[in-house]
N, C-alpha and C positions, 0 to 999 in steps of 0.2 A: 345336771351332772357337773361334776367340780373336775377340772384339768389335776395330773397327777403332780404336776411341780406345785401346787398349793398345797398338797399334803409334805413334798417335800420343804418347803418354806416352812412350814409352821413347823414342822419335826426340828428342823435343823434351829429356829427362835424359842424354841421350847426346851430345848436338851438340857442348855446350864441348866434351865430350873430345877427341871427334871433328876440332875444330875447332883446338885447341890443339896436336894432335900432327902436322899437317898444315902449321903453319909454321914454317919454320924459324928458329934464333937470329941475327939480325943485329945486328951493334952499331949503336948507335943512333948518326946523322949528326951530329957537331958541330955548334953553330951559335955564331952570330957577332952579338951584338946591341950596337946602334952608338947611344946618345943622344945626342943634340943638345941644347943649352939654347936654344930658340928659345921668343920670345915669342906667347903665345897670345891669338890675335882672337877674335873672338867676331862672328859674324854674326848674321843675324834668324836664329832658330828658325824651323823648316816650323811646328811646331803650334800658335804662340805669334802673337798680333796685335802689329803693330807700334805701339809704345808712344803713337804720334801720335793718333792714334784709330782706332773699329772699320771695318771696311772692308767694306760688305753685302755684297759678292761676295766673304767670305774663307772661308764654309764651303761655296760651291760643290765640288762637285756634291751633298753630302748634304742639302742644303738644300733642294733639289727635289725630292729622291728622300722626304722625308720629305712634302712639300706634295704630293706626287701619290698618294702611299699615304693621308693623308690623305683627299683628296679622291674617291680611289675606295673608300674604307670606306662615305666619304657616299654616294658616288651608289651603293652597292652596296644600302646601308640604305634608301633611298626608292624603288630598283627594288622591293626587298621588300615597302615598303607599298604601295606602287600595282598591285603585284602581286595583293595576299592582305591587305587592308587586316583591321588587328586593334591593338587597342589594345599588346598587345604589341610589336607592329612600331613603334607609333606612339612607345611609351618606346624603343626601341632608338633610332630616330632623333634623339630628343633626348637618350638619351647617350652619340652621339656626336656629335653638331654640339657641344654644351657645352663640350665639352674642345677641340675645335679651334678653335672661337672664343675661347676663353679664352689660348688658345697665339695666335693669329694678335693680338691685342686687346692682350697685355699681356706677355706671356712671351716674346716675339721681340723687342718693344722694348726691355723691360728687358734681356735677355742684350746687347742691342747696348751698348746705355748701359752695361750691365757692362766690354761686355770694351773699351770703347773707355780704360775706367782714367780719364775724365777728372775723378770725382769724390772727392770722400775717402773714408777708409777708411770708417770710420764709413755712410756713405752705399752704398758697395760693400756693407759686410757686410747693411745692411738690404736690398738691392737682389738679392741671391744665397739673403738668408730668403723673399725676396717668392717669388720662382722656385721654390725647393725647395716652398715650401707651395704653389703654383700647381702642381707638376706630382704631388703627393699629391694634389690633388684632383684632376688629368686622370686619371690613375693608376686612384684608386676608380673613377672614371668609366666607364672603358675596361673595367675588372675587371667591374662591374658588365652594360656591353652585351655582353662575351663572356658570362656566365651565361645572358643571355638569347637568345642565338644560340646553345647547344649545349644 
């Protein structure tokens, strides 16, 4: 008796053929391509803020979606201590309020003030270091309270 993945092997090495001798040769349709020299607009970008300044409703809906996941990590973490109260429980809870206070505190204004573009470059590039190193340490943080939840 033959195992059933040899019949899938040979199906699956046999199909082009199979595949190939079943259609037949058409010539392939003409086609007819027509340029224009028109001049090119340029509108607002969907992903891009418009250059005036940052607009707080412009990363809706992720913006809440991220603030409610947030917020029920929390309230997930203090059901837990109040649950089964244990020092354990107690650091989980503080790291994860730390990073979400640190993102609500300082990392939400600065990205605003980033993308609104109104300052110098110089200014932006320290403003985009600030964040990067603010979300390495949300980052550990978060790395850290999963270790301690599994």
């Amino acid at each position: 008796m033959v195992p059933h993945y040899v019949y899938v092997v040979l199906l699956t090495l046999a199909w082009p053929v199979v595949a190939a001798a079943q259609v037949p040769s058409v010539p392939a349709p003409s086609m007819r391509v027509q340029v224009k020299d028109t001049t090119r607009v340029e509108v607002r970008r969907f992903f891009e803020p418009q250059s005036g300044g940052g607009n707080p409703h412009y990363a809706f809906p992720a913006n809440r979606l991220v603030a409610t996941i947030m917020l029920i990590t929390i309230a997930g973490s203090v059901v837990q201590l109040w649950r089964a109260p244990s020092l354990r429980a107690l650091v989980a809870v503080v790291l994860v309020v730390a990073p979400v206070t640190l993102a609500g505190r300082r990392v939400v204004p600065n990205a605003m003030r980033l993308g609104a573009r109104g300052d110098d470059v110089a200014t932006q590039r320290a403003l985009a270091r600030t964040i990067w190193r603010d979300h390495v340490l949300c980052f550990a943080a978060i790395l850290a309270f999963l270790a301690l939840q599994l």
